[in-house]
C-alpha positions as CSV (number, residue, x, y, z in Angstrom):
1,X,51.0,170.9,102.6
2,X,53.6,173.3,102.9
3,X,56.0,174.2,100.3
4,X,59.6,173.4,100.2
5,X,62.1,176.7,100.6
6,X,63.8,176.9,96.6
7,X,67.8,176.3,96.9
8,X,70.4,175.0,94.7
9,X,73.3,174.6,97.4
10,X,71.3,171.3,98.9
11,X,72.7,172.7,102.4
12,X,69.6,173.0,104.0
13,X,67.3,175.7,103.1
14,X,63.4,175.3,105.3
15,X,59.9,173.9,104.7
16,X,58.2,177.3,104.2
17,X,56.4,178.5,107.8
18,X,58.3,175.4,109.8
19,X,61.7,174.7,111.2
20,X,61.9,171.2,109.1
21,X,65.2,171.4,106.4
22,X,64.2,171.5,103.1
23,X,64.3,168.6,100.7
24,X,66.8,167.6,97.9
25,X,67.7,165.8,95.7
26,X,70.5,164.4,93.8
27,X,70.8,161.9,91.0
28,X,73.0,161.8,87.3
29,X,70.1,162.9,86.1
30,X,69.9,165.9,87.6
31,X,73.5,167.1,86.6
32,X,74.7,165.6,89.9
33,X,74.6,168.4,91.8
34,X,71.6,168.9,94.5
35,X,68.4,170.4,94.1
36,X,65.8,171.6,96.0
37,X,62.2,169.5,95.3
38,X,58.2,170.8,95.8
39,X,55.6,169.1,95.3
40,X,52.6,171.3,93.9
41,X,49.8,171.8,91.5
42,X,53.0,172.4,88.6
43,X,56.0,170.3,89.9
44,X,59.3,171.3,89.1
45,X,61.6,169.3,86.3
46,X,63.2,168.3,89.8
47,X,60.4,166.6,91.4
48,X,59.6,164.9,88.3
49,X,63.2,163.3,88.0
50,X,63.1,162.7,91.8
51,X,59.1,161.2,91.1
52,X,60.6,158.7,88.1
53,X,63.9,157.6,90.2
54,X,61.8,156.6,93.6
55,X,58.7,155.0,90.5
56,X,61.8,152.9,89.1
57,X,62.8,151.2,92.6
58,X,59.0,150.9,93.9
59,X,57.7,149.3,90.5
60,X,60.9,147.0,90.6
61,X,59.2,143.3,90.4
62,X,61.4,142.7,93.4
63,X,61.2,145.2,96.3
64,X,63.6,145.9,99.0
65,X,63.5,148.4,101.9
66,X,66.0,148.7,104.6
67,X,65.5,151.0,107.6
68,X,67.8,152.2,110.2
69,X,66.8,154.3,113.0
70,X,65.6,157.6,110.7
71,X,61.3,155.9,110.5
72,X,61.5,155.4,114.6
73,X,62.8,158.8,115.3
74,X,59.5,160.5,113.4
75,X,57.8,159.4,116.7
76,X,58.1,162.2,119.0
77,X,56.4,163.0,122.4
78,X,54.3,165.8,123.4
79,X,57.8,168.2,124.2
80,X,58.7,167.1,120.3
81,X,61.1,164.7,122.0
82,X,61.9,161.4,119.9
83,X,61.0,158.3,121.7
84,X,63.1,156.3,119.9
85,X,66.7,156.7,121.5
86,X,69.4,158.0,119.6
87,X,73.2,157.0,120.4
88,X,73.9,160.6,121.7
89,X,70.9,160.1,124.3
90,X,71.8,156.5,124.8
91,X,75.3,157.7,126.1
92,X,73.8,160.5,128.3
93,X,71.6,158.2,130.2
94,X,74.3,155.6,130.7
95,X,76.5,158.7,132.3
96,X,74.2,158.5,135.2
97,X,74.7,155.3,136.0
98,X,76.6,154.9,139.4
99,X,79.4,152.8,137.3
100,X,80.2,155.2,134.6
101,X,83.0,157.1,136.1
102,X,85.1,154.2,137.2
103,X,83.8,152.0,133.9
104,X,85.5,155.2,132.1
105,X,88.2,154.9,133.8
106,X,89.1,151.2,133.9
107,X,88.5,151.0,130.2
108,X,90.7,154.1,129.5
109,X,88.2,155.7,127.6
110,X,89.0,158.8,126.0
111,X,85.6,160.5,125.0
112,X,88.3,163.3,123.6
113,X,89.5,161.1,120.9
114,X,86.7,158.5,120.7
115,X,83.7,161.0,121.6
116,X,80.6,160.4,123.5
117,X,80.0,156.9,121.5
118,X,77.7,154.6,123.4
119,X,78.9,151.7,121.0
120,X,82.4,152.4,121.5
121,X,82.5,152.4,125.2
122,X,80.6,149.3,125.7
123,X,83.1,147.4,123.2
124,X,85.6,148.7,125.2
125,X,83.7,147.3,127.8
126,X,83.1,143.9,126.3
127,X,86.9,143.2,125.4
128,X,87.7,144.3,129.3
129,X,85.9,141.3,130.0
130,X,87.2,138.9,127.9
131,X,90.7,139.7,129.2
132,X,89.7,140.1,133.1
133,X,86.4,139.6,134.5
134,X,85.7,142.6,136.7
135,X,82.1,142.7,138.4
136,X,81.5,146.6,138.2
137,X,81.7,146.7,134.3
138,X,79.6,143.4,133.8
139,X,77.2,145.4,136.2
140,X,77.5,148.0,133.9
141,X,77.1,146.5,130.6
142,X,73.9,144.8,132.1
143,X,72.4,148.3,133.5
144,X,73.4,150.1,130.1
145,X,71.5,147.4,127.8
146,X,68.5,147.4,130.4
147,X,68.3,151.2,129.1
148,X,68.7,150.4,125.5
149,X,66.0,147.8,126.1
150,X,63.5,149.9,127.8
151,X,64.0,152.9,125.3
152,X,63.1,150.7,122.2
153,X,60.1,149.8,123.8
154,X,58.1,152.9,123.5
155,X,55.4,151.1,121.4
156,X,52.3,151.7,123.1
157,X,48.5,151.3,123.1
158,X,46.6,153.8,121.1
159,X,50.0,155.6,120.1
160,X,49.5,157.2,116.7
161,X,52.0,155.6,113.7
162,X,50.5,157.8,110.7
163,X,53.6,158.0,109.0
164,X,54.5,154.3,109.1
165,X,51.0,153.5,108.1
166,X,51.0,155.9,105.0
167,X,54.2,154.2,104.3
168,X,53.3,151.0,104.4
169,X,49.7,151.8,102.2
170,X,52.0,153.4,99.3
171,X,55.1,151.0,99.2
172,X,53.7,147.0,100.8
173,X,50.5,147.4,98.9
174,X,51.5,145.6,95.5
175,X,50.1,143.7,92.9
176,X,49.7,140.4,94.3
177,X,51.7,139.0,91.0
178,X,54.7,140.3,92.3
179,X,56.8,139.3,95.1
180,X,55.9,140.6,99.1
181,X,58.1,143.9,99.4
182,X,61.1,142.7,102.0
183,X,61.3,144.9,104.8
184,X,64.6,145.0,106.9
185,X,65.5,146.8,109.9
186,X,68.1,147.5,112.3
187,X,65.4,148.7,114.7
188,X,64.9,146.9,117.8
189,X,61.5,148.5,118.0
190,X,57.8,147.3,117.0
191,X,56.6,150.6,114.9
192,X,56.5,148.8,111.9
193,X,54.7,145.4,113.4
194,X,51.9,148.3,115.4
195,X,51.8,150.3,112.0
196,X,51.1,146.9,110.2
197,X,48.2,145.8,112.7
198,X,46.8,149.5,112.6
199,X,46.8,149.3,108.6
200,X,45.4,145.3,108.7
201,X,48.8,144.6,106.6
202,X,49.7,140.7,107.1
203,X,53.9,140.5,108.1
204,X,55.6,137.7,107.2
205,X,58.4,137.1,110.0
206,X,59.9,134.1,110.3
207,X,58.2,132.9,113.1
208,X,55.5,130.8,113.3
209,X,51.6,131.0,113.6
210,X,51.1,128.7,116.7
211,X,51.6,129.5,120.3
212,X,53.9,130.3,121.4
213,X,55.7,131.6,117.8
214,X,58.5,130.0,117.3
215,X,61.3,131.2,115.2
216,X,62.0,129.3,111.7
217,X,63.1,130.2,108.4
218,X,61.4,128.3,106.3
219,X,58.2,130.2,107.4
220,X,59.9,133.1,105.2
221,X,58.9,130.8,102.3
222,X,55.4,130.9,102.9
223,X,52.5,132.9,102.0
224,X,49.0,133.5,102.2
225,X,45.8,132.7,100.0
226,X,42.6,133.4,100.2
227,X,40.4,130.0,99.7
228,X,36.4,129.5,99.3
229,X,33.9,127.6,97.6
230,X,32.5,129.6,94.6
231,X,36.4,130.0,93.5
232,X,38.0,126.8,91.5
233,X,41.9,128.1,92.6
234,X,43.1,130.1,95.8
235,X,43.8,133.5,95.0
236,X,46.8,135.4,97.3
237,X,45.7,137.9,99.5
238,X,47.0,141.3,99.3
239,X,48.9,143.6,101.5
240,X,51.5,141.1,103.1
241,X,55.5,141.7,103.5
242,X,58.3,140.3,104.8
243,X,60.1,141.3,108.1
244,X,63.2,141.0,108.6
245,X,64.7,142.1,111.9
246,X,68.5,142.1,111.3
247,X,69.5,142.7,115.0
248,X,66.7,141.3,116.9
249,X,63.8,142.5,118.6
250,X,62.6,143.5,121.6
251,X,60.2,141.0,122.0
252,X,62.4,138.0,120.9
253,X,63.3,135.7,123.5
254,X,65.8,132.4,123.4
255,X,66.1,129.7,125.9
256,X,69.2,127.8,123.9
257,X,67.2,125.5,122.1
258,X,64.4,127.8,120.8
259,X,63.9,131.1,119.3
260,X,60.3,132.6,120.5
261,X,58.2,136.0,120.6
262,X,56.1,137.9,122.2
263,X,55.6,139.8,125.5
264,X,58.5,141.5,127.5
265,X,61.4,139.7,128.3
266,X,63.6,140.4,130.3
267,X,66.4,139.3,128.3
268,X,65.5,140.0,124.4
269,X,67.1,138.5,121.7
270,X,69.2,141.6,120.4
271,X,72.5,142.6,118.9
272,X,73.5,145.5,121.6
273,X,76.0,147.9,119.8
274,X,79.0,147.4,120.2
275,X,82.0,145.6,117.9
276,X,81.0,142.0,118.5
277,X,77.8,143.1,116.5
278,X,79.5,141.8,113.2
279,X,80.4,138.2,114.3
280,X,77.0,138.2,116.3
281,X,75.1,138.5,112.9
282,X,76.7,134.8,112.2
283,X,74.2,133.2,114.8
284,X,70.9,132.4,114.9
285,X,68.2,133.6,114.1
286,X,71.0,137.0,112.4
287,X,72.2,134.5,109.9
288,X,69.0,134.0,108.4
289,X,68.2,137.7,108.2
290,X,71.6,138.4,106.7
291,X,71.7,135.4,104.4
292,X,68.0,136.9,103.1
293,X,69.4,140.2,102.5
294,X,72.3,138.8,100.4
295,X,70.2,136.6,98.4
296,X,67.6,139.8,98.0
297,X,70.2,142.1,96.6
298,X,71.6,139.6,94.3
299,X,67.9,139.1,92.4
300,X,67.5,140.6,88.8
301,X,65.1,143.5,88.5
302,X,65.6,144.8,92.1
303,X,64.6,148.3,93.7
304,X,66.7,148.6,96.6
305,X,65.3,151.6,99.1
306,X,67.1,153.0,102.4
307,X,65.5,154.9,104.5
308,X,67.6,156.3,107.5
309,X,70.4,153.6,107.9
310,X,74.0,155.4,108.8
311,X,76.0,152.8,107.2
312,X,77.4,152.1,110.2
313,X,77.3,148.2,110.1
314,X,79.9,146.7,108.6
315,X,78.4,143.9,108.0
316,X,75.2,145.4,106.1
317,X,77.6,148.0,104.2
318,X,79.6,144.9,102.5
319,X,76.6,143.6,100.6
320,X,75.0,146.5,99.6
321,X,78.4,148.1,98.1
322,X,78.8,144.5,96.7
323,X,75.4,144.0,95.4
324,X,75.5,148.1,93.5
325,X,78.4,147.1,91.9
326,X,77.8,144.0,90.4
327,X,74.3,143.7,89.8
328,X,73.7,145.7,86.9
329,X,69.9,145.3,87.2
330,X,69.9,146.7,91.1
331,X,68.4,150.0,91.3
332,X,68.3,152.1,94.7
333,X,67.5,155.1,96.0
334,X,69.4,156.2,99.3
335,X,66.8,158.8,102.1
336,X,68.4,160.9,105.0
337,X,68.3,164.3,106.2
338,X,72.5,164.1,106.3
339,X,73.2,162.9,102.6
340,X,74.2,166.8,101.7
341,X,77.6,166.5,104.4
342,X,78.8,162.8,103.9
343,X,81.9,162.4,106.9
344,X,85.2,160.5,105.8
345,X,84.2,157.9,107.8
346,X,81.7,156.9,106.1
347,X,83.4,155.1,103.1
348,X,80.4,153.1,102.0
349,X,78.1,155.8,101.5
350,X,81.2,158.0,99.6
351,X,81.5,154.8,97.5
352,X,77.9,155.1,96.8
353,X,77.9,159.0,95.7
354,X,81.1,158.2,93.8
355,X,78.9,156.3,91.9
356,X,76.2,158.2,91.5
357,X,78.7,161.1,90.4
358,X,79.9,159.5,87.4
359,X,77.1,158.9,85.5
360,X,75.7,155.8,87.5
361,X,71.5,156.1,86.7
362,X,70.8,153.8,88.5
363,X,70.8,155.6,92.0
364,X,69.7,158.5,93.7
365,X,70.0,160.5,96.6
366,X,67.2,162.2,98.4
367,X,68.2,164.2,101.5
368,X,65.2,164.3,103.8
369,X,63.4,162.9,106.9
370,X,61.1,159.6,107.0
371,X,58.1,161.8,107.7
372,X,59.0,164.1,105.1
373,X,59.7,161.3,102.1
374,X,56.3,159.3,103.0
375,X,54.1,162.6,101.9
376,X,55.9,163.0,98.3
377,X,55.4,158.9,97.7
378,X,52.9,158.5,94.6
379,X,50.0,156.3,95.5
380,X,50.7,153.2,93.3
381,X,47.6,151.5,94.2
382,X,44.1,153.4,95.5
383,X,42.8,152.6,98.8
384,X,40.1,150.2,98.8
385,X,36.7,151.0,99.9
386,X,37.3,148.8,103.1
387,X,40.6,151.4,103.6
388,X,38.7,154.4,103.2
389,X,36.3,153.0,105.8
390,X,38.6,152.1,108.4
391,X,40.5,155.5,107.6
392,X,36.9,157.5,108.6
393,X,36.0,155.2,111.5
394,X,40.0,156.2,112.9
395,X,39.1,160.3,112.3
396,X,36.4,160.0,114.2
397,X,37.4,157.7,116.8
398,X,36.1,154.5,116.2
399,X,38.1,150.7,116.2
């Protein structure tokens, strides 16, 4: 593994012999100022404090991870192109739709004030509508979320998730006395449902196990045991979490009445972005996602991890502020590779290192990439010999 580039400005030094940014860290503990972290045969008085704060959240009886697009843009193509579509790319393809120019216009965009914002433009687009119904935007908004829709669905056959799997082997794989880890994304994507199946992980998701899988909330109640004869009680099986896609899926599907998945259709259940996104979470099957999170931050003894998110949401920023500042037992731990230049309008996340600046132990920053957090994770649990099996048949090309 390559060493990390030594720094103490936490403005981006590089991974020694690569173009990734170097790694840091940032807690109370640490002075509150940032500092460059390696991982090697004698780590540094910085790893170790950033190896202790990430041991406290992922040894916290209850376990909660929240992912934003950072995990999905580790996936890159052989040009080192993400598959996963970012909102910069998003806009660019929508600008070559035969619409754009008069959409622009009719809306009164200014990209000089507003920038080249995806989100933006199609809630101007969306309160156009409401207020006069004009067929060249609705064509619009329907040919700009058949892109979003076909970008998030990049999840092939064969393609490799090592990252997501590795994360999922250090961080779902718990003592079976504990509660499942809660996973909860914004992603719209099926990396972590592939990376699950790759890694035999069991994801508990709301819907159900009959055909076709319907949608229900009470399945988030259930779990799974293992029962035979030689054994007087069930036992629970390991490696299950929960699943909790916040804004939908690409594979979701409604027909009014009920909420089911699988295959490709051609209208997925999904929370486009744009404004209405925040009164959209109060519906069906959102509520229930929303409602979990809530409940999940509130819980004594919680680790609280979040990986990639751009506290951008409105309505996922409220609880998580919330939930920091009045559970005293919440501990968290915040990932992304931006952390070191936090915007203005960002409030949330400011609130968060405000925090973290005064003396607040219980969180920590750590400004780095999904694929470059997974590697520095401490294996709480060694792989099983039926792990290590699978793991030699993949390197050489078995099933």
């Amino acid at each position: 593994m390559d060493k990390l580039a030594i720094g103490k400005d936490g403005t981006g030094g590089t991974l020694a012999g690569t173009d990734q940014p170097s790694v840091t860290f940032l807690s109370a503990k640490t002075g509150a100022d940032w500092t460059d972290i390696q991982r090697s045969d004698e780590p540094t008085s910085a790893f170790v404090a950033f190896e202790r704060a990430v041991l406290d959240v992922l040894l916290s009886p209850n376990l909660v991870v929240l992912c934003g697009l950072g995990p999905s843009m580790c996936l890159k193509d052989a040009a080192g192109l993400s598959y996963a579509p970012s909102m910069a790319s998003l806009w660019s393809e929508a600008s070559k739709l035969a619409q754009f120019g008069s959409v622009i216009k009719k809306t009164a965009y200014s990209v000089s004030t507003l920038g080249e914002n995806i989100e933006q433009l199609l809630s101007l687009c969306q309160l156009n509508q409401q207020l006069h119904a004009d067929a060249e935007i609705a064509e619009f908004i329907a040919q700009a979320e058949k892109i979003i829709v076909d970008r998030c669905r990049f999840i092939k056959a064969g393609m490799h998730l090592d990252v997501h799997e590795a994360f999922l082997r250090k961080v779902a794989r718990r003592s079976t006395r504990l509660p499942r880890m809660k996973l909860f994304t914004t992603n719209y994507d099926l990396c972590f449902e592939a990376a699950a199946s790759a890694t035999r992980f069991v994801v508990i998701d709301g819907f159900s196990h009959t055909h076709p899988q319907e949608f229900d909330g009470t399945h988030f109640g259930y779990d799974l045991v293992r029962r035979d004869e030689e054994r007087e009680a069930p036992d629970f099986i390991p490696n299950v979490f929960h699943l909790y896609k916040i804004h939908g899926s690409v594979d979701w599907e409604s027909d009014g009445t009920a909420i089911t998945r699988g295959g490709q259709p051609d209208a997925p259940l999904i929370i486009y972005p744009r404004h209405s996104k925040f009164e959209l979470s109060y519906n069906q099957p959102f509520l229930e996602m929303m409602s979990r999170l809530q409940i999940a931050l509130r819980q004594p003894n919680t680790g609280l991890l979040i990986l990639g998110f751009g506290f951008n949401d409105q309505h996922i920023n409220q609880p998580i502020v919330s939930a920091l500042r009045s559970n005293v037992a919440l501990k968290a731990m915040v990932v992304d590779p931006a952390l070191t230049a936090i915007p203005s309008s960002k409030q949330p996340l400011l609130d968060l290192k405000a925090l973290l600046e005064s003396g607040d132990l219980r969180l920590s920053f750590l400004s780095a990439k999904f694929e470059q957090f997974v590697p520095l994770l401490p294996d709480l649990v060694a792989a099983t010999e039926e792990e290590q099996h699978r793991s030699r048949l993949k390197r050489l090309g078995g099933n």
